[in-house]
C-alpha positions, 0 to 999 in steps of 0.5 A: 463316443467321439468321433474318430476324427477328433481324436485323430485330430487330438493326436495329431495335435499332440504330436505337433506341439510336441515336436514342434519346440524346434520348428515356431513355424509350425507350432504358429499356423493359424490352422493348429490355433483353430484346431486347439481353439475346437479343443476347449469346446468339444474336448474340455479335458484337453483344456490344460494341454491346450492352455500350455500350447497358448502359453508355447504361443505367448512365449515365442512372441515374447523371444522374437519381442526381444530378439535382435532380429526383429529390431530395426537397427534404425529406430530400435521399434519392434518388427511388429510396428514395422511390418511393410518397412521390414524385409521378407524375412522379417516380415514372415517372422512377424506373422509369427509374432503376432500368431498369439493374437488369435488366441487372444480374440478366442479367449476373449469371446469365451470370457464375454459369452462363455459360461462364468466359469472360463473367467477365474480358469483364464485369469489364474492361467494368465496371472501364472504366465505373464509372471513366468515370461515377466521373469524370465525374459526381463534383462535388466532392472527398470522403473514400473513405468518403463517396464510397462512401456517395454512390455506393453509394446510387446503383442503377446504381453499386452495381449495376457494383461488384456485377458486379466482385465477382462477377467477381472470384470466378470469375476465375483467377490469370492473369484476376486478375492482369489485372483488378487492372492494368485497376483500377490503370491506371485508378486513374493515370488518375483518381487523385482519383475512382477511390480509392474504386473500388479501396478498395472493391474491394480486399477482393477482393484485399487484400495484392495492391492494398495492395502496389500502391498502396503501389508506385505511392506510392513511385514518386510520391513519388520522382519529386516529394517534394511530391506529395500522396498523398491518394489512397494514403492514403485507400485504405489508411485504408479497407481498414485496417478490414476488412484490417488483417492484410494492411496490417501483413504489407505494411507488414512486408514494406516495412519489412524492405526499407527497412531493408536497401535493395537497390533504388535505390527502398527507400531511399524506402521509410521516408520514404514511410511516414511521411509517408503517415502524416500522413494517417491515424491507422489507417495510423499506427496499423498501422505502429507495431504492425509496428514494434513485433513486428519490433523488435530491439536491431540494427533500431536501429543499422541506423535509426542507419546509414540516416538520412543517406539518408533525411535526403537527401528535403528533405520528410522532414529537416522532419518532425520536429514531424508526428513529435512529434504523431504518438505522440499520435494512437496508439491502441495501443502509444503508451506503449511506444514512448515507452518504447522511445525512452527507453532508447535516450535516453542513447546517441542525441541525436535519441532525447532530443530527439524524447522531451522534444519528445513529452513536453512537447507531450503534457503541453501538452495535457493542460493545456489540458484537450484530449483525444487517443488516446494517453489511451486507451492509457495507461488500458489495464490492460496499458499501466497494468502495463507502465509500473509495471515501467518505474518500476523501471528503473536506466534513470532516463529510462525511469523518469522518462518512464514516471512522466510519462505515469503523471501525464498519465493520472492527471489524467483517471483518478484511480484510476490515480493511487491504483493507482499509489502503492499498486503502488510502495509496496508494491516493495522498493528494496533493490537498486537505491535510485535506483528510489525517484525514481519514487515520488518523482516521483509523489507531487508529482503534475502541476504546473498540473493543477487538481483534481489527485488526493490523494496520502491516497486513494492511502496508504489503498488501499494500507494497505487491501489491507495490513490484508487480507493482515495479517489473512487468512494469505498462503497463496501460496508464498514464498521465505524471506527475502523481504521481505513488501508490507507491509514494503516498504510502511513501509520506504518510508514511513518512508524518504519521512517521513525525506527530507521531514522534511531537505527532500529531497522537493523534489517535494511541498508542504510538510507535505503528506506527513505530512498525508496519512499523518495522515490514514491513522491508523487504517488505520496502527494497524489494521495495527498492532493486528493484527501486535502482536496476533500477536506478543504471542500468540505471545509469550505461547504460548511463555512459557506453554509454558515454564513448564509444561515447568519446572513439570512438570519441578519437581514431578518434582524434588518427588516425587524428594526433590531439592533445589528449587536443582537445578533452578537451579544446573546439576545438575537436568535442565533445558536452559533453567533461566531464561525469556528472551524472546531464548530465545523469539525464537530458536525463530522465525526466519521469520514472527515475526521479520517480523512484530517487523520490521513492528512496528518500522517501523510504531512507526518511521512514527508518530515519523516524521509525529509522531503523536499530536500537540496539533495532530493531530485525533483521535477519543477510541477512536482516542487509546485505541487508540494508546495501548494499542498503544504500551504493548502495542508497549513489551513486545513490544520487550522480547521482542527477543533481543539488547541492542541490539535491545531498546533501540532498540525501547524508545526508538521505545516512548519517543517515541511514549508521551512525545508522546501523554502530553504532548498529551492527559492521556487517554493518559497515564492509559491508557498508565501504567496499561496499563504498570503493569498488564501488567508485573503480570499480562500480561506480568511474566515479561519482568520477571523476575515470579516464575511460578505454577502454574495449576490446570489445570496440577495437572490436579486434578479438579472433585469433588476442589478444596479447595473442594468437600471444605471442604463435606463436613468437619466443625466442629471444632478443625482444621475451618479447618486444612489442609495441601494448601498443600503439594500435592496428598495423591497427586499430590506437592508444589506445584510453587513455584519458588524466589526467592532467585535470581529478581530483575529484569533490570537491562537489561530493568527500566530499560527500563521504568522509562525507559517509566514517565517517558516517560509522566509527564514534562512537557515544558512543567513539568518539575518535574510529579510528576502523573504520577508520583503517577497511577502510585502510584495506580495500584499501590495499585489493583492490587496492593492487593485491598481497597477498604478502608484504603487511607488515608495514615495508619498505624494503630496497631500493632494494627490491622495484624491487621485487614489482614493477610492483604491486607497478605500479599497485598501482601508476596506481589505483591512477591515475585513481581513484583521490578519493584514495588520498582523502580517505588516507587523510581522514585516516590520520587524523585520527592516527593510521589507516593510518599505515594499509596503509602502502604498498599503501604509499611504492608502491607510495613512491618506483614509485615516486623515480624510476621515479624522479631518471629515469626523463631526464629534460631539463634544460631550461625547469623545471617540471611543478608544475602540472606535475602528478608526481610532483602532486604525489609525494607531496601528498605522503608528505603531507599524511605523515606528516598529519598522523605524520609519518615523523618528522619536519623538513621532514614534511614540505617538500611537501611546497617545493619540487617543488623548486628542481630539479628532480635528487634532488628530487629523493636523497630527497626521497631515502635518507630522506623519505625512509630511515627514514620509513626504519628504524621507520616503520609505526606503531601503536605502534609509538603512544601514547593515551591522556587523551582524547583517541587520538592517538599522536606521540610528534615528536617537542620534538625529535630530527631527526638524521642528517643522515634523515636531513642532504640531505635535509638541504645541498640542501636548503643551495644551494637555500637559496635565493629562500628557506631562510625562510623556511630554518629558520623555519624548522632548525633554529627555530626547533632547538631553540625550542627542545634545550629551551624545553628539551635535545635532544634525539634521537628517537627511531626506532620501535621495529619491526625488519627490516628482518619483511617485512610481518608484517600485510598479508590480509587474 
């Protein structure tokens, strides 16, 4: 029985709440909580009044929570926040504002420690109630998030959801299950007010509320197709941010459904989800990326087979815009599913037209300068590579969209733009050519976009990264064959100058991609210094090394007492008995051979953008630096192994040397002397140069040089003799190599000579010979070792003694370098220039006469028509009479001097050729100019003075039986001929005096 007390107490308790609706004071005293707090333990069939009077409780919280009272007009906060700012009569309604929080405490204690049971009981009983009040009390209609910030900063509310929570932790499977179908009922019936509830109780059970909501959605949408499905939505927005894993495994889950229906229901499933999508970009979102993880190429054909179905829902058939703008809200996955409908382009309509309608609205908009989500994705560094690799495709849609959103990015991220260009540069489109439209495309950049990115930045990053892998050896493995970026990236330079040059790049402003790789000059000839720099070391390294090996191999042949041509007609040891650079070449198949490869594309690219130019600004180091590369280029073609190779290197060398030389006299003077002076001292052995042994190959010792024993000799008569010319006194002979059989290579010698006009020629005066007069200057500089006596005139015949051993110096340099003779030919075709010349032709002419005069030959046996100085000595007459400085008949005497002896030849040119240059120097002012600008010298109409003819003609008359008809035609027809034209007259010497022997001194 219980106690009296009890039940007085339970009555009075009845009384109170029940005349207390009028009076929140009194229902608010903590000492009826406790007393209704005693009900639940000791009467528990009270349990429902009680549950009602907590529920009084919450109400009154929640009506002060919205009363205006109980604000502050300042900072709008509830008075509960604000308890000590508050005034007296705010703060004693406070009290009662926070009276529900003692209930909350009690319940909680009852949910933790009490029997299992109290749990699904609370939990019903505050479900029930937080919906009510939810109801109720809501004013307006808000967002779940803002209704969840509203009502959680109420006490009693965030106080219900707080029992719910701690409920649904203690409850069982069965308990659970019950609890969410009292959460979603309650959700029908306050669809607008309770979404916040279960959004925010849904954490409790994710995967279960998300499969729900999304059910109840479904049925919704079945049953009227205009519904609204706000509330759906918002649940699903907001549990995406805590709950995406379990979102996507439903979405999953639906999708695989709605794809293979088999229910009357799932084919709605696939039109719901997209129009839920119109309201949230995160459920957007999250579909997309479970669209993408369980795509596959059958998914398609089955979206294919399935459209009909869900074309019959009259809301879905009209929403293909809302689809259109739905890939520009994607944060993630935006690009690839662009990407993915682009391939699938070609074989759907509807794939083509959602693609163009999504790409033309995205490019609208940036545009109009608005930003969307979709940016960020495409800014990404794993969308940036993956829309690089589609740039490759053979799929032109795929290639051209991806090159499209690559665009819009890049007119908010110039890097990107910049990588871009670099990354496709840098490809090789070997394989697939019309890959190539990707680069294409991209260099015309966005039409409209103002202060769109320069394509210059983009060529200088990737000529950047190329100057680095060219200068550092690439040390990763790679398969042989394979092209090198660097060859990638000049084989499409060049492929791209060459199109826009036959106005084939329709995408590009004209001149603009010649200017921008003009521009990018001396990164181009950075790289291109560093690969010829390689290529002439090597080059050089294996000249060296085969020379050595013929040397060594020479003065063994020495020592053994065999003849010197053993080594050159086939019987010596020697496998390779003459040095070819194609012989060099062919030992280095792989890394040289890409590097020459390089090297032609790079020469190729600067003909291409005309490099060089007038009307291309460049800094002075910057045109040197060219210059010296294009001559350094030139050689380095030469080395090539086959004919054709050779010369089409050659005629890159020519265009690149005659377009400096024509725009910039500079170049010209550092292009013909960097010619002239690598054919005689760099790089003669391309040229068939006549190859010296080294001291260090003698290997002779310091305290042994013929330097340091002249100090220890004493004066005397054979103080100034030696004859370790001869070698080494225990080491054996020199080793000198023979040069009856060492002569230019023709292909090779014309070539040069070829580069040599290139330089000198003038388009504008074509009849110039300032070039040409440059390289006799230059030769008198390098290959004569004295300042001194470098005039025009010839001295007399005794003065030669003074210069001899610089003229045997001279006569040595010809000797060992055949393509002397050859570059005086040149010139001397071209009159004046060879005037400048003039101490090369006295040092040879003076050696020839000494050494003819000095020529002890025996009778019975002639010199030889091949002899070296006979050889000499009439390309020493031919240069003079092509160059018309003798007159006829001397200018015929190289047809015939073979026929005289040597002390005949020696009177001959003392007494014709010398004496005759003694007394008309060679001169420019010996010539006239034309008309036409050409410089002649009329010597038909002059008559030559016995005393230069005379010699000649009485030695003919002692040979007539071997030289009649040339005796015929160079006195009898020559005479005829000046006496039926004019009067004979006597030419006159030149107006420079003969004591002038320093005319023309090289500074």
């Amino acid at each position: 029985m219980l106690q009296q007390n009890i039940l007085d107490q339970l009555k009075q308790f009845i009384d109170t709440v029940s005349n207390g609706h009028s009076n929140p004071q009194l229902l608010t005293k903590p000492s009826l909580i406790k007393v209704a707090l005693g009900f639940l333990d000791e009467l528990p069939a009270t349990r429902d009044i009680v549950f009602d009077y907590f529920g009084i409780l919450a109400e009154i919280g929640v009506q002060l929570y919205i009363s205006p009272e109980m604000m502050d007009q300042k900072t709008g906060l509830p008075i509960s926040q604000m308890k000590q700012e508050g005034n007296s009569h705010q703060q004693m309604r406070a009290e009662e504002y926070e009276s529900f929080n003692m209930v909350k405490t009690s319940l909680q204690n009852l949910i933790w420690k009490g029997p299992p049971a109290w749990s699904p009981l609370i939990a019903n009983w505050s479900l029930e109630l937080v919906a009510k009040l939810s109801d109720k009390y809501t004013q307006r209609r808000m967002t779940i998030p803002a209704s969840c910030n509203y009502w959680l900063e109420c006490s009693a509310m965030h106080g219900l959801l707080t029992l719910i929570n701690s409920c649904f932790r203690k409850l069982s499977n069965t308990e659970a299950e019950t609890c969410v179908e009292t959460m979603l009922s309650a959700f029908h019936r306050y669809p607008m007010t309770f979404d916040w509830i279960v959004a925010r109780l849904g954490g409790c059970f994710p995967y279960k509320i998300i499969m729900q909501i999304l059910q109840c959605g479904i049925k919704r949408f079945v049953d009227d197709y205009r519904c609204h499905l706000d509330s759906e939505a918002g649940i699903l927005d907001y549990m995406t941010s805590c709950h995406e894993q379990q979102l996507r495994a439903a979405f999953c889950e639906m999708l695989k459904d709605g794809l293979a229906p088999k229910k009357p229901l799932d084919v709605a499933i696939v039109p719901f989800l997209l129009i839920t999508t119109n309201y949230s970009d995160a459920i957007l979102q999250s579909l997309v990326n479970v669209f993408i993880d369980i795509y596959t190429d059958d998914m398609c054909d089955a979206i294919v087979q399935k459209a009909p179905l869900w074309l019959s829902n009259k809301m879905f058939s009209d929403m293909q815009p809302s689809l259109n703008n739905a890939v520009l809200r994607l944060n993630q996955h935006g690009a690839k599913l662009l990407l993915m409908v682009a391939k699938l382009a070609e074989k759907y309509v509807w794939c083509q037209e959602f693609l163009d309608t999504s790409m033309q609205e995205l490019e609208q908009w940036v545009l109009n300068m608005r930003t969307f989500p979709l940016l960020g994705d495409l800014a990404s560094e794993k969308t940036k590579y993956m829309l690089w690799k589609s740039c490759l495709s053979t799929n032109l849609l795929e290639q051209q969209t991806a090159v499209r959103l690559l665009l819009v990015v890049s007119s908010q991220h110039p890097h990107i733009y910049y990588q871009t260009i670099s990354q496709l540069l840098r490809k090789s489109y070997a394989q697939n050519p019309n890959t190539i439209g990707a680069l294409m495309r991209l260099l015309g950049g966005q039409s409209g976009v103002l202060n769109f990115p320069n394509i210059a930045q983009g060529f200088k990053m990737v000529l950047e990264d190329i100057t680095l892998q060219e200068q550092v050896n690439n040390r990763l493995p790679v398969e042989p064959g394979t092209p090198t970026e660097a060859y990638n990236t000049f084989y499409n330079l060049n492929l791209l100058t060459k199109m826009h040059k036959k106005n084939q790049f329709p995408h590009t402003k004209p001149q603009l991609l010649t200017q921008s790789l003009n521009e990018c000059l001396p990164k181009i000839i950075q790289i291109l210094d560093c690969t010829i720099q390689k290529l002439l070391l090597r080059m050089d390294k294996l000249a060296a090394e085969l020379s050595a090996e013929k040397f060594k191999k020479q003065q063994a042949n020495n020592n053994n007492r065999e003849t010197v041509q053993d080594l050159y007609n086939g019987s010596g040891p020697v496998k390779r008995p003459k040095l070819e650079a194609g012989e060099v070449a062919k030992t280095e198949e792989t890394p040289d051979a890409a590097r020459m490869r390089l090297a032609h594309l790079i020469v190729e690219l600067l003909n291409n953008i005309e490099a060089g130019t007038r009307c291309t600004v460049l800094r002075t180091p910057l045109v040197l630096k060219l210059a010296v590369l294009s001559v350094k280029y030139f050689f380095v073609g030469l080395s090539e192994t086959t004919v054709i190779r050779r010369a089409a290197a050659a005629h890159r060398a020519y265009a690149l040397l005659q377009r400096q030389c024509s725009a910039r006299k500079i170049a010209r003077t550092v292009c013909l002397r960097e010619l002239v002076e690598s054919a005689l001292f760099y790089h003669g052995h391309l040229l068939g140069q006549l190859e010296e042994y080294e001291l260090d190959e003698l290997k002779i010792p310091e305290h042994e040089l013929l330097i340091v024993q002249n100090l220890h000799t004493s004066s005397g008569s054979n103080s100034n003799r030696s004859v370790l010319h001869s070698g080494v006194i225990g080491r054996g002979l020199r080793p000198v190599l023979p040069i009856n059989n060492r002569s230019c290579d023709a292909e090779k010698q014309a070539l040069y000579l070829k580069a040599l006009n290139a330089c000198c020629m003038d388009m504008e005066k074509p009849n110039n010979v300032e070039g040409y007069s440059l390289v006799s200057l230059t030769l008198v500089e390098l290959v004569s070792t004295d300042v001194m006596y470098n005039g025009l005139p010839f001295p007399d015949e005794e003065f030669t003694r003074v210069t001899m051993e610089r003229d045997m110096q001279i006569r040595r340099a010809f000797i060992t370098s055949p393509v002397l003779w050859a570059v005086l030919g040149l010139i001397a075709t071209h009159r004046p220039a060879l005037c400048y010349s003039s101490v090369l032709l006295r040092a040879l002419c003076a050696t020839c006469l000494h050494h003819w005069r000095g020529k002890n030959v025996n009778k019975f046996q002639p010199t030889s028509a091949n002899d070296e100085l006979m050889l000499c000595t009439k390309k020493l007459l031919q240069l003079l009479a092509v160059s018309q400085l003798i007159p006829p008949p001397l200018s015929n005497l190289h047809t015939i001097i073979e026929h005289f002896e040597a002390p005949e030849i020696a009177v001959l040119l003392r007494e014709c050729i010398w004496n005759y240059l003694k007394d008309h120097v060679p001169s420019p002012a010996l010539f006239h100019v034309d008309n036409n600008g050409l410089h002649w010298r009329n010597t038909s109409q002059v008559k030559v003075l016995p005393q230069y003819v005379d010699t000649l003609r009485h030695l003919m008359q002692k040979k007539l039986s071997k030289l009649g008809p040339h005796y015929h035609q160079m006195f009898i027809m020559s005479d005829l001929h000046i006496s039926s034209t004019a009067p004979a007259i006597a030419e006159p010497t030149a107006v420079i005096p003969k004591s002038s022997i320093e005319v023309v001194e090289l500074e």
